[in-house]
N, C-alpha and C positions, 0 to 999 in steps of 0.2 A: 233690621239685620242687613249689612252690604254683604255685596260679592265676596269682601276679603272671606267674611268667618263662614261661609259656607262651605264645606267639607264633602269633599267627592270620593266615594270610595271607587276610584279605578281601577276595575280587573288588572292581575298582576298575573304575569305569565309563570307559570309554576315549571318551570324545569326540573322538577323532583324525581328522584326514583316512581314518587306514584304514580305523575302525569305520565311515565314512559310504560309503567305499567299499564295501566288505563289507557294508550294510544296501543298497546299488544294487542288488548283486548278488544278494544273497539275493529283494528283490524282486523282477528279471530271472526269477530260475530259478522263484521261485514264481507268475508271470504264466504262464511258459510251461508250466506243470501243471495249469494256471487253477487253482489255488489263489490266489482273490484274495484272499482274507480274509487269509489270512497278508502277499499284496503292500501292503493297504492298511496294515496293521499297521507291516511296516517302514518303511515311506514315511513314516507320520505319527509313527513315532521320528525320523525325520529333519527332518520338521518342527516338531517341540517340542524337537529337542538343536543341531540348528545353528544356529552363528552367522554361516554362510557363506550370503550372499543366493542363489549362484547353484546350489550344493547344494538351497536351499530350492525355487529355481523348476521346477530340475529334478527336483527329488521330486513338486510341483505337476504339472506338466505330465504326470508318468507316469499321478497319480491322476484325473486329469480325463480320461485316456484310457483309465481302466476301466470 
């Protein structure tokens, strides 16, 4: 077998509704640990990967009230 046929599954960055959903939450659970560092972390992936205004505001609004 070469190089050529060997087949690499490289993680693909999922920009979906789910992934924004799942970065809500993960900052949820990490607020409630008071791990902000990690909250402010997810919030502002959500801020620089969506294209959804209201995903945006509400990641705003989470971080303004840390």
């Amino acid at each position: 077998m070469s190089l050529d046929e060997i087949e690499i599954d490289a993680p693909s960055i999922d920009t979906s509704e789910d992934n924004f959903d799942a970065q809500f939450s993960l900052a949820q659970a990490s607020i409630e640990m008071e791990d902000i560092e990690s909250a402010r972390h997810a919030l502002n992936e959500i801020l620089a990967s969506s294209d959804n205004d209201s995903e945006k505001q509400r990641a705003q609004d989470m971080l303004d009230r840390l």
